[in-house]
C-alpha positions in Angstrom: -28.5 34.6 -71.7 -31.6 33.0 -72.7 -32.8 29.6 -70.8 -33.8 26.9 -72.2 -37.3 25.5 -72.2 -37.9 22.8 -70.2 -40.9 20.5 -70.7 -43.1 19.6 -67.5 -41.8 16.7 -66.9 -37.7 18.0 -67.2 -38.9 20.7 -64.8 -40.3 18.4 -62.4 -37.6 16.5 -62.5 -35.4 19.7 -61.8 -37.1 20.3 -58.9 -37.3 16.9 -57.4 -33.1 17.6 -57.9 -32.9 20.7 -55.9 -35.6 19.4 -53.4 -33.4 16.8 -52.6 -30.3 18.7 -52.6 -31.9 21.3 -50.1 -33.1 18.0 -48.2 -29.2 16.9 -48.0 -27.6 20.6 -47.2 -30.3 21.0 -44.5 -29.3 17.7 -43.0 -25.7 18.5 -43.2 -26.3 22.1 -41.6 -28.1 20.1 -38.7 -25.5 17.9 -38.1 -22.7 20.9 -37.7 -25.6 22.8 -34.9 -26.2 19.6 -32.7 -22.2 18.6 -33.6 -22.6 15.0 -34.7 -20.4 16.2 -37.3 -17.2 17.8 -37.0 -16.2 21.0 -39.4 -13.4 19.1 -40.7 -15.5 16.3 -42.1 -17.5 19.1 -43.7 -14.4 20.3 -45.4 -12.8 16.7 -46.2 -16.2 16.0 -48.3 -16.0 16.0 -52.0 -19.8 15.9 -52.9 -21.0 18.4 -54.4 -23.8 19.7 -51.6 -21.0 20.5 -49.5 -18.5 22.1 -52.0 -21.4 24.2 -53.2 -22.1 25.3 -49.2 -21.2 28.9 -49.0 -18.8 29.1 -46.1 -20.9 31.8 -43.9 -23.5 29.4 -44.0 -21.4 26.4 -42.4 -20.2 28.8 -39.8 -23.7 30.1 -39.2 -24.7 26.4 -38.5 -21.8 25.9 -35.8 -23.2 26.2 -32.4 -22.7 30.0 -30.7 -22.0 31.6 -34.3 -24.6 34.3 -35.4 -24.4 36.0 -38.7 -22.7 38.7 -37.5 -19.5 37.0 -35.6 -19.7 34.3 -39.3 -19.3 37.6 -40.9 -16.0 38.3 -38.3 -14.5 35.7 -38.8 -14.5 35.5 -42.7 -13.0 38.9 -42.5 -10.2 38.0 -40.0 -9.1 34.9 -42.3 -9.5 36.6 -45.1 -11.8 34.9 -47.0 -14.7 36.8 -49.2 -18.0 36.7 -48.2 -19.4 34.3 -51.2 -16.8 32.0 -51.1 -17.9 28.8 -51.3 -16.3 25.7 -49.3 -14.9 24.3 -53.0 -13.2 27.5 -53.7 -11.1 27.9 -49.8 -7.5 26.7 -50.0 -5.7 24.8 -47.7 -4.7 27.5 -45.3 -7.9 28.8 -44.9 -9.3 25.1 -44.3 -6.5 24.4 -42.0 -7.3 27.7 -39.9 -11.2 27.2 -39.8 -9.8 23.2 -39.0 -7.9 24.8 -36.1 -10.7 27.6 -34.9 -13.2 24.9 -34.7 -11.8 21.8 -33.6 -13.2 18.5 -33.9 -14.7 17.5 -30.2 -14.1 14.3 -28.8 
């Protein structure tokens, strides 16, 4: 597959793009580790930063999760390691919903 040529100023412009977007999914990731934002909102979100969020990397964010119990824990529900938040079903968002509860 051959790319297309951008001119300088498309591929600034694509960069600005993924800065920000980097900006956003960095924010978001913050939010999980100090927990001003619940797992479930994560997974109720639509926009496309957080459907594109590979799932390890949510539960890498959560506070007390390394990459190696992440890596548990996608195994034990079943869900493959590149899946991203978009692609999970209801089930598996329903048993990540219940493993990590919102805290009050």
């Amino acid at each position: 597959m051959v790319l297309p040529e951008l001119s300088p100023a498309q591929r600034a412009e694509a960069l600005e793009k993924a800065a920000a977007v980097r900006k956003e999914r960095s924010a978001l990731m913050a939010g999980l580790k100090d927990r001003k934002v619940s797992l479930e909102d994560v997974l109720a979100r639509e926009d496309t930063v957080a459907t594109r969020t590979p799932v390890k990397r949510l539960l890498k964010s959560l506070p007390g999760i390394g990459a190696v119990r992440a890596g548990q824990l996608l195994e034990e529900l079943d869900i493959p390691e590149g899946r991203r938040v978009a692609g999970l079903g209801p089930r598996q968002r329903e048993q990540l919903v219940k493993l990590f509860p919102a805290s009050s």
